[in-house]
Structures are given as C-alpha cells and as structure tokens.
N, C-alpha and C positions, 0 to 999 in steps of 0.2 A: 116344882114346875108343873102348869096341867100342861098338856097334849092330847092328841088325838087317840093315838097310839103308844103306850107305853110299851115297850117288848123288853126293855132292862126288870121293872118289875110285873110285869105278865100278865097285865088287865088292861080293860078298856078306858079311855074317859074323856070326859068334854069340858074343851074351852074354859064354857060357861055355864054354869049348871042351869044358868035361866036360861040360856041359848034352845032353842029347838035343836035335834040332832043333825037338819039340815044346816046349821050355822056352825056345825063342827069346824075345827081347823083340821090341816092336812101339818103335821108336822114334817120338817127337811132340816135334818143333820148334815152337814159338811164341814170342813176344817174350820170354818168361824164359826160354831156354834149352833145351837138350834136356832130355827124360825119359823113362826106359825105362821100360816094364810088361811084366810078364811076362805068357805069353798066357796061362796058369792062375789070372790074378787077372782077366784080363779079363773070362774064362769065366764064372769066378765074379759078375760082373756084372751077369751078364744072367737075367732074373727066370727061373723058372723055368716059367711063363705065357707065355712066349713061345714060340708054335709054331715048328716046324724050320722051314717057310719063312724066316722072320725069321733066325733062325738060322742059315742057309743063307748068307744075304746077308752076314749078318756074315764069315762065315770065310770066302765068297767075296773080301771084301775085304782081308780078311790075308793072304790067297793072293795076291791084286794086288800087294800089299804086299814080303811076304816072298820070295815066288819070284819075282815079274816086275819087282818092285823099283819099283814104281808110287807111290813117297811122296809126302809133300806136298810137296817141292822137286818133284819130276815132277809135282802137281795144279797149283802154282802158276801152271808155265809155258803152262798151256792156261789161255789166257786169252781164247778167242775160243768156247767153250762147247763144246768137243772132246767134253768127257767126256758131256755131256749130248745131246749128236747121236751116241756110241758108243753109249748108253744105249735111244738111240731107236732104232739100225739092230737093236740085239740083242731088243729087246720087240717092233718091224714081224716080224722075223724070226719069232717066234711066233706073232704076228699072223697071220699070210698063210701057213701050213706047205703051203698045196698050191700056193705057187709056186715055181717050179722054180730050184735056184738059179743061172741062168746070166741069167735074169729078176728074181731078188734083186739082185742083183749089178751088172746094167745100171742097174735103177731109185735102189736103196739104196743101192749105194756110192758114187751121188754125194753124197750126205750124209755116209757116214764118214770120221772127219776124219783117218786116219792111213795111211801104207801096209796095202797090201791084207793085208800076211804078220801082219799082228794083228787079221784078220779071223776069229774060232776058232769058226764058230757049232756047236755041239753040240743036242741034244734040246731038243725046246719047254721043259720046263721049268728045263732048264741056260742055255740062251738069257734066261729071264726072271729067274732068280739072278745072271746076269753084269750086264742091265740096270737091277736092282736096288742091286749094291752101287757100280757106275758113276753112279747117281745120287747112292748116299750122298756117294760120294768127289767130286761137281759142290756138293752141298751144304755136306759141312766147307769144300770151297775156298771157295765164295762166304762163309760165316761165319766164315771165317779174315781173309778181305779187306774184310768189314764189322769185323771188330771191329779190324782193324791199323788200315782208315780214321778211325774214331772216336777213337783215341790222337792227342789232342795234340799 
C-alpha cells in the first residue's frame, strides 16, 4: 500500500511518485481501513470564509503530518495528554514573549512532554499556529478513542 505517512515501517512516501509533493495524500486510519485524500480535495474543503489563521492551523497540521510524520498511530500513542500539554507549552510560549527563554525553559519544560530536541519555538504567532493544530490533533485523538470505545 503507498501512503503519505508510513509510521508501521518508518519512512516517508508518496501516492504517486509522479505526483509533486504538493499532491501528496494525507492518509486516515479508522476501523474501516485506510483512506487517502488528496491534499487538493482537502483544500477544497475548507469554506472559503475561513480566515488564514484557521487555515494556518489546518496546514500546520499536514506539516505535522506529512514531514514530521506525526499520524494518528503516533496521536494514538500519547495517551497521557502529551499533545495537549505540547499545545500548552507552545500558546504560554506566546503568552509570556518577554520571558527569556532560559526562564521558559526552566518553568515550561517541565510540562513538555517530550525530549527537548522537539522543542521548535518560532514567532508569537508561529508559536500559536503550532499550538493550535496540536490541539486539533489532542482532539481527533480523543474522538477517535470515543468513538472506537462506543463500538460493541
């Protein structure tokens, strides 16, 4: 099977090798099986009422996705609220811009829940687009694990 994201065997890969990388698919596992989309239907998707912040977060999180390889088999396994204390460190982060980060760092990394080396803070507003789509991806998990739980 290609996919976007393979995280069973632990590389990258695309659709279509003729594809450009922008025509990558977004692969979604759920109890009926895989399915790709393409990101050009996703695109299409999304109203056109929707301001770029929104926006932002969305393709913030195909970035997660696509380059960092962040899928929902990697959402699954945080299962101790990871994504949602990442979420937090990256929005304090914006919060507080006049504290210095050697002071971030001391106080907030003890909430982030993973090695320091994926600690990427960027500009206030890149900082609130990262802890934006890290909550989308805390919330598909939890409504992935509410609706597996309610199957029979």
């Amino acid at each position: 099977m290609t996919c976007a994201v393979d995280r069973v065997k632990g590389f990258l890969c695309r659709v279509d090798a003729k594809q450009p990388l922008t025509d990558a698919a977004v692969v979604n596992f759920d109890a009926g099986g895989w399915e790709m989309v393409r990101l050009d239907d996703l695109r299409d998707l999304v109203s056109e009422t929707v301001g770029p912040a929104v926006k932002d977060v969305i393709a913030e999180r195909q970035r997660q996705i696509e380059i960092e390889g962040f899928d929902v088999a990697c959402d699954a396994a945080n299962t101790r609220h990871e994504l949602a204390r990442a979420a937090a460190c990256y929005a304090a982060k914006a919060a507080f811009p006049n504290v210095g980060e050697a002071s971030f760092i001391d106080i907030f990394m003890r909430v982030w829940p993973w090695d320091e080396r994926w600690w990427k803070p960027a500009g206030h507003r890149r900082n609130l687009v990262k802890a934006g789509a890290l909550i989308v991806a805390e919330i598909e998990r939890l409504d992935r694990l509410e609706a597996q739980e309610a199957k029979p």
